[in-house]
C-alpha positions in Angstrom: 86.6 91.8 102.9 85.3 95.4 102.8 87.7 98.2 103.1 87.2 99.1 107.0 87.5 95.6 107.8 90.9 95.1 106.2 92.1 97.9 108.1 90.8 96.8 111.5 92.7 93.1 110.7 95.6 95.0 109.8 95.2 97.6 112.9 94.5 94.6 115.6 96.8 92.5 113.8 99.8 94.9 113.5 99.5 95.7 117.4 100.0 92.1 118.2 102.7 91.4 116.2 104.5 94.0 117.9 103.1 94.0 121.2 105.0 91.7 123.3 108.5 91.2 124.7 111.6 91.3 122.1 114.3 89.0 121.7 117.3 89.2 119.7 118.3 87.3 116.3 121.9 89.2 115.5 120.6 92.6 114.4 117.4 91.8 113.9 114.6 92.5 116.3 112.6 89.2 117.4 108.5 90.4 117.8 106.6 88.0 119.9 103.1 88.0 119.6 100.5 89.4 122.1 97.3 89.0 120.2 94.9 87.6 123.0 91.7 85.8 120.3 87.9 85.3 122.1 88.2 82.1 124.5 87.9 78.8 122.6 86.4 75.8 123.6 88.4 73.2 125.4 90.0 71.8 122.2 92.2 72.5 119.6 92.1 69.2 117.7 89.8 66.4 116.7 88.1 64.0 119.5 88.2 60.6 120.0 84.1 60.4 119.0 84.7 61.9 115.6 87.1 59.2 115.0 84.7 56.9 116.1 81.8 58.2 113.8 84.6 58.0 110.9 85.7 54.2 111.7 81.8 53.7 111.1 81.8 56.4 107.7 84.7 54.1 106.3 82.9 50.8 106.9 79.7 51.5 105.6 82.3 52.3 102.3 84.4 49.3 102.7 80.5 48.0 102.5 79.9 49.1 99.0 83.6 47.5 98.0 82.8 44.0 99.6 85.9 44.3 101.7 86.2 42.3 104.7 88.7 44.7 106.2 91.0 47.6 105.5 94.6 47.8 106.0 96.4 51.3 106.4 100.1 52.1 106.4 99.7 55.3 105.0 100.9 57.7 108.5 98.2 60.8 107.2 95.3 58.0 106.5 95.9 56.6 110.1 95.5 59.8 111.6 92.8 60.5 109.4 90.6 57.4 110.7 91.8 56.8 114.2 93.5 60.1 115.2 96.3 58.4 116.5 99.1 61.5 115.6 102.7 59.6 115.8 106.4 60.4 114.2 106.4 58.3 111.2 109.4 56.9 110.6 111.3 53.9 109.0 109.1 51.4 111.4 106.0 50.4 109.8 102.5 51.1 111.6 98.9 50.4 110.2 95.3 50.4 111.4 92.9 47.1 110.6 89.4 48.1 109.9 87.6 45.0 110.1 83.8 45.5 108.0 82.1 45.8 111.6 83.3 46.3 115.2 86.4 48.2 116.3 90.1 48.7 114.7 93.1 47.5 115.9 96.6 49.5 115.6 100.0 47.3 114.7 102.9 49.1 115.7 106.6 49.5 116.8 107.2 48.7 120.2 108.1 52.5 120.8 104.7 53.7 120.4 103.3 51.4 123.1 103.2 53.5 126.2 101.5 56.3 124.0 99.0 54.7 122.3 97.7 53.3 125.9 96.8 56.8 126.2 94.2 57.0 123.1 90.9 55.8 122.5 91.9 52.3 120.2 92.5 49.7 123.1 93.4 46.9 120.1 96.9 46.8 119.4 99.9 44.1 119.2 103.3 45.6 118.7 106.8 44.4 117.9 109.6 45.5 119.5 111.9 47.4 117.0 112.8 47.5 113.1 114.2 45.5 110.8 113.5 42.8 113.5 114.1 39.2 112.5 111.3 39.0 110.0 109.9 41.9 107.6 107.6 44.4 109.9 105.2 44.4 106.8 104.7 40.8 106.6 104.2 40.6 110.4 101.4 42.8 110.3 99.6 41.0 107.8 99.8 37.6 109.6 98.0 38.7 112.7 95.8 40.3 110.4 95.2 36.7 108.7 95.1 35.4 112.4 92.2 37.9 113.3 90.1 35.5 111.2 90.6 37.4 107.5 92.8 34.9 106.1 90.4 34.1 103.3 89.4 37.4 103.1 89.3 40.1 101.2 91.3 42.5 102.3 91.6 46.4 101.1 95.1 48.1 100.7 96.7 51.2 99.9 98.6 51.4 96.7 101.8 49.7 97.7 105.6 49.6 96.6 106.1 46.1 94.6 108.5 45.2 97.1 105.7 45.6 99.8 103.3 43.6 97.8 105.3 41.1 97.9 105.8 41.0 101.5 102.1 41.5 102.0 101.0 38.2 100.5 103.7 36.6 102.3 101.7 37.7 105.3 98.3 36.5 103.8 99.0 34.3 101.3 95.5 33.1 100.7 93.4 36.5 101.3 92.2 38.2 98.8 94.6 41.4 98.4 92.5 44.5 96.4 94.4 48.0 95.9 91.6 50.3 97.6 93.2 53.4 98.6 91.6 56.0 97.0 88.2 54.4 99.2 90.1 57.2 102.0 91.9 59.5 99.7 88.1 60.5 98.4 86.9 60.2 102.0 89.2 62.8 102.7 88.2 65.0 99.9 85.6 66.5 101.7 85.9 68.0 105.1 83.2 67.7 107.7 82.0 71.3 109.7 84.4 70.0 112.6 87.2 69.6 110.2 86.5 73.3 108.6 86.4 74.8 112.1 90.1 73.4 112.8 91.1 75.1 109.4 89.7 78.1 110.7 91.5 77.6 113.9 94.6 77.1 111.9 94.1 80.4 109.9 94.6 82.8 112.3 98.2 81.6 113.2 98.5 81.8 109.4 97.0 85.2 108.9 99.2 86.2 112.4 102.2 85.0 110.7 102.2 87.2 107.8 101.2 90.2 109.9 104.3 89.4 112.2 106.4 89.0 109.0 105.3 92.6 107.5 105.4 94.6 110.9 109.2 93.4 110.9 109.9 94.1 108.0 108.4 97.7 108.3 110.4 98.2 111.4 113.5 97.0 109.9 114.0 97.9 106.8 116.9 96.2 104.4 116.4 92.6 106.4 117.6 89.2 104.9 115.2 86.6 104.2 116.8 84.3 107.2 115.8 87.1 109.8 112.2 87.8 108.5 111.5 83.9 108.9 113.5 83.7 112.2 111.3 86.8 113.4 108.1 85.3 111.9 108.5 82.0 113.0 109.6 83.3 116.8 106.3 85.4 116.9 104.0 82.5 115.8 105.6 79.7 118.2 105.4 82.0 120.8 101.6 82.7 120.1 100.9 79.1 119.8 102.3 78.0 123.0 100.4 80.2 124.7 97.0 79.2 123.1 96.9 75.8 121.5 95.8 73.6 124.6 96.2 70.5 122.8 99.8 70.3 121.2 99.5 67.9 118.1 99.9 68.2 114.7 101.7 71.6 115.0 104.5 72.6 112.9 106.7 75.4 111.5 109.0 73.8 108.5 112.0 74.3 108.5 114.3 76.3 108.4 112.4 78.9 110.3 108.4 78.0 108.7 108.2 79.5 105.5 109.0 81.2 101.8 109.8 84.8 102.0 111.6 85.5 98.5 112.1 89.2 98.0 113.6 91.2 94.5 114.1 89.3 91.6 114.3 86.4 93.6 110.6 86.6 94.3 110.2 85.1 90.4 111.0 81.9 92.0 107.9 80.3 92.9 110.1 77.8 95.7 112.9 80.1 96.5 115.1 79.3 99.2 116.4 81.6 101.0 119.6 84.2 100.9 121.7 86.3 102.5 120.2 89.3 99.9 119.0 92.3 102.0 115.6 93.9 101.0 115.8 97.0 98.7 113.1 99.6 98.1 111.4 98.8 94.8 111.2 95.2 95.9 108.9 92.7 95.5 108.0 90.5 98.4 105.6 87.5 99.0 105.6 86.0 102.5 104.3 82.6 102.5 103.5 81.2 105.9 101.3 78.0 106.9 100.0 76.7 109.9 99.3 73.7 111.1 96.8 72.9 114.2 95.4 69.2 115.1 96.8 67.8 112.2 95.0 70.3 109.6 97.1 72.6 107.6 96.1 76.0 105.9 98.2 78.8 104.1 98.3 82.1 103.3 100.6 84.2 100.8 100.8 87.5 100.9 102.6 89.7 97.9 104.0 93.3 99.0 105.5 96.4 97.3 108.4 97.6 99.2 107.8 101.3 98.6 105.6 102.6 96.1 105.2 100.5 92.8 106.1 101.2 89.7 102.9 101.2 86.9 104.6 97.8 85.8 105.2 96.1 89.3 101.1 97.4 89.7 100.0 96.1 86.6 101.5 92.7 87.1 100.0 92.2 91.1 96.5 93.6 89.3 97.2 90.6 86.7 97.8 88.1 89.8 95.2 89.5 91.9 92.4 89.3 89.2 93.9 85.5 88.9 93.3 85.0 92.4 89.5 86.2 92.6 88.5 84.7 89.7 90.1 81.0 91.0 88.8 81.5 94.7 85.3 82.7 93.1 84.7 79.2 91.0 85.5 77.0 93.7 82.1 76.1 93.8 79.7 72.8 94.2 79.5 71.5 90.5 82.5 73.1 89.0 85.5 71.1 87.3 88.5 71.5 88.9 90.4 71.9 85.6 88.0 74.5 84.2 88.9 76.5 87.5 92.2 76.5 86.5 91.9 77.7 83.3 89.3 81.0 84.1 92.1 82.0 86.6 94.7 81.8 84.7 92.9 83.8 81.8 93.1 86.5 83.7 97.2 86.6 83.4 97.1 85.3 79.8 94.6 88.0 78.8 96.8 90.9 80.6 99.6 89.9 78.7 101.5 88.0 80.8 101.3 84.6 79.9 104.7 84.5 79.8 105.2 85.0 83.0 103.1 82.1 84.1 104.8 78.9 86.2 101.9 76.8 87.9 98.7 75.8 88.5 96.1 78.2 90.6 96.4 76.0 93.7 96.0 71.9 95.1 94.3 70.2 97.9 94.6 70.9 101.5 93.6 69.6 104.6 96.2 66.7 106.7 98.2 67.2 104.3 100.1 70.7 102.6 99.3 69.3 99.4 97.0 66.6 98.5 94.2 65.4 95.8 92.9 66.8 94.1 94.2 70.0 92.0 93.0 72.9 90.4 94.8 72.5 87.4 94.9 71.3 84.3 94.0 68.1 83.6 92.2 67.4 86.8 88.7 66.5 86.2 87.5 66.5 89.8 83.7 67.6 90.1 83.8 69.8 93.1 81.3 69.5 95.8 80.8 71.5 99.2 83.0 71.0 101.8 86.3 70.6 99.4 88.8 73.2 100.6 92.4 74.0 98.3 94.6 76.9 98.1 93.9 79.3 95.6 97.4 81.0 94.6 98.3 81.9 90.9 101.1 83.6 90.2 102.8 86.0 88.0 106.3 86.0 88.2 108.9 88.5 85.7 112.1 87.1 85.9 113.8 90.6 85.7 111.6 92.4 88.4 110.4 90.1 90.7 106.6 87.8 91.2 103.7 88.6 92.7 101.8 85.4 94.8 98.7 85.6 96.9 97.8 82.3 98.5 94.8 81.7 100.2 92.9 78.8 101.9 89.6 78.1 100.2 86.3 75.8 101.1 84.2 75.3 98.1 80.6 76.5 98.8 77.5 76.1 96.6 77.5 79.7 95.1 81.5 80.4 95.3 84.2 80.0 97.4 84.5 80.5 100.7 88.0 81.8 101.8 88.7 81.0 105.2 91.5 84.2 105.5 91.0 87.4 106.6 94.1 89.3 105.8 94.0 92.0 103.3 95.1 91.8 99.5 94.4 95.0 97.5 97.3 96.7 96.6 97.0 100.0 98.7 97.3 98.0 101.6 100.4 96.4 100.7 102.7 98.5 100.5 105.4 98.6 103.2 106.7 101.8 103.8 110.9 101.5 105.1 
C-alpha cells in the first residue's frame, strides 16, 4: 500500500472508530463504530445456488473415486457442501451425497424446524441424543436403506469407535476413508468465496483500528479493556451492516490476542490485568468472521518511540512478513515459503528469537490445511488463501507479529488487508 493510501485507511479508519456513541467498560471508554462502507449487494453470505453448483463439483470427484455416495459428519465440511450453518454439538449430523441427484441431511430432531427453512428438502431426523441406539449407526442404516447397502460408500477419517459403529450401520457396503476428497476441495477458494474474505476483512482491519484509537486515547489500558472496547466497536459495526447473520463470531473472551510488554513474546498470550507502559510492545490480533469465512489481521505497535533494538527487531519481522506474503504464488512449495521468510529473521540475527511457522490455511476454518511451514509439501495454486504472520519475539523486551490474510496469485500474493504496517505509522503516541 503506497504511503498516502495508508494514511487515508488510517484517517477514514481512525474517524470511525471514534465516531459514534460511547459506552462505559469501568474506566475505560467503549468506541462504537460509525464507519458507513459503499452499499453492498443484498448478501453477506453464500447462496443456496453455489451450494448447488458444489453438490455437482463434489460428485463429479466422488466420480473419479468410484464412490457411490459421500457421507459427511464433519460440522465445517457440511457447511462447506450444503451451507447448512448449525451449532455443532454432541448430536451427530451428516450430509449423503449420493454420485447423482440431490443430498439428503440426517439430523437431531432440534434442527428440524430450521433446516425447513434451507434449500435441501431431504432429511429424516431423530429426536434427541444418546437415543436408544447409537445416532452414528442410525445414520448409516437409512443410508443403506437409500439403496447403497452394497455400496461403496466414502467417509471422513473417523474415530475407531465410530468405525465401528459405522459398519454396524452398513454392514455389507463398502466403507473407504475419503476425506481429504473435500479437505482439497476446500483448498482453493472460488471468486465468490474470495469476495466473502474480503467482506470479512474490513471488520478485521476495523477492529485493529478500533483497538489502536483506544489505546491512543487511553493510555496505560489493560489488555481486558482494549478487547472489551474492540470487540464492542466491531459487534456494534456488524449489526448494523451484515444483513445475513451467520457464521459470525468474536471468540471469547472479548474476540482476540492483544499481549503488550514482555508479554507480547508470547505468541498465544492470554490476557492480564498488566497496564500498558510507554516503551511497550503491542500486537493486536483481531479476526473476523462473515458467512462462515474467517480472515485475520495482526498488527504490531510501538508504544512511544522505539528504541534502535525494538526497530531492528519489527524490521527483522516485517522483512519476514513481505518476503512470506510475496511467495505465496501459483507453483510455489509451501515449505520453501516458509523457509525464504523466515531467512529473513535468521539472517538479522534473530533466529533465536523464532517460535513458529510464517502462517496456515484459512478459509471456514481459523486454521486449516495446508501450512506454510516446514515440512509441508503443498504445491500452491491460485485461489489458495493463508495467513502470512512470522514472528520475532525477545523474551526480555517484548515480540513483534504482523498477520495478514493472503490469496495466492500467479506472480505473488495477493493480501486481501489494507491496514498499514511500516513502522512510522505504528507508533502510538500516549
Amino acid at each position: 500500500m503506497k504511503a498516502h493510501h495508508r494514511r487515508e485507511f488510517l484517517r477514514r479508519a481512525g474517524a470511525a472508530a471514534v465516531g459514534g456513541a460511547v459506552g462505559v467498560f469501568g474506566r475505560a471508554r467503549v468506541v462504537q463504530a460509525g464507519w458507513t462502507v459503499p452499499a453492498r449487494g443484498a448478501h453477506d453470505r453464500l447462496q443456496p445456488e453455489w451450494y448447488q453448483k458444489k453438490i455437482q463439483q463434489v460428485q463429479q470427484e466422488m466420480a473419479k473415486h468410484k464412490l457411490d455416495a459421500l457421507v459427511l459428519l464433519n460440522s465445517t465440511n457440511v457447511i462447506y457442501t450444503t451451507g447448512y450453518f448449525h451449532l455443532s454439538t454432541e448430536r451427530p449430523l451428516a450430509v449423503l451425497i449420493p454420485k447423482s441427484g440431490e443430498p439428503a441431511l440426517f439430523i437431531p430432531g432440534v434442527e428440524a424446524d430450521q433446516v425447513r427453512l434451507w434449500w435441501i428438502k431431504d432429511f429424516e431426523s431423530y429426536f434427541d441424543y444418546p437415543g436408544p441406539e447409537n445416532r452414528v449407526r442410525w445414520i448409516f442404516e437409512r443410508v443403506a436403506k437409500r439403496g447403497f447397502s452394497h455400496g461403496r460408500i466414502g467417509i471422513e477419517d473417523p474415530p475407531l469407535g465410530r468405525l465401528r459403529h459405522i459398519k454396524a450401520g452398513a454392514p455389507n457396503a463398502r466403507i473407504v476413508v475419503a476425506g481429504e476428497l473435500i479437505e482439497h476441495m476446500r483448498y482453493v477458494k472460488d471468486d465468490d468465496e474470495i469476495a466473502i474474505m474480503r467482506r470479512a476483512m474490513e471488520f478485521a482491519d476495523f477492529t485493529v483500528e478500533a483497538g489502536r484509537k483506544f489505546v491512543a486515547s487511553r493510555g496505560s489500558v489493560t489488555e481486558d479493556e482494549i478487547l472489551k472496547a474492540s470487540a464492542d466497536a466491531v459487534a456494534d459495526r456488524m449489526s448494523r451492516e451484515l444483513r445475513d447473520v451467520v457464521g459470525v463470531s468474536i471468540d471469547p473472551p472479548f474476540g482476540g490476542l492483544v499481549p503488550f510488554g514482555k508479554r507480547s513474546a508470547f505468541p498465544h498470550a492470554v490476557p492480564s490485568q498488566d497496564r500498558l507502559q510507554k516503551g511497550d510492545a503491542l500486537i493486536l490480533s483481531f479476526g473476523a468472521r462473515v458467512g462462515g469465512y474467517n480472515v485475520e489481521c495482526e498488527r504490531s505497535f510501538s508504544i512511544g518511540k522505539p528504541s534502535d533494538r525494538a526497530r531492528r527487531l519489527y524490521e527483522a519481522m516485517l522483512a519476514a512478513h513481505d518476503t512470506g506474503a510475496a511467495e505465496m504464488r501459483d507453483g510455489a512449495v509451501a515449505e520453501d515459503v516458509d523457509r525464504k521468510a523466515l531467512d529473513q529473521i535468521r539472517e538479522a540475527g534473530f533466529e533465536s528469537f523464532l517460535r513458529h511457522r510464517t502462517g496456515h490455511g484459512i478459509g471456514l476454518e481459523g486454521h486449516e490445511p495446508p501450512w506454510i511451514a516446514e515440512g509441508d509439501k503443498t504445491v500452491l495454486r491460485q485461489g489458495m488463501t493463508f495467513s502470512c504472520e512470522p514472528g520475532v519475539y525477545a523474551p526480555d523486551f517484548g515480540g513483534f507479529r504482523h498477520s495478514d490474510t493472503v490469496m495466492v496469485a500467479k506472480e505473488r500474493g495477493e493480501i486481501l488487508n489494507r491496514y498499514p504496517t511500516r513502522l512510522e505509522e505504528m507508533v502510538i503516541e500516549v
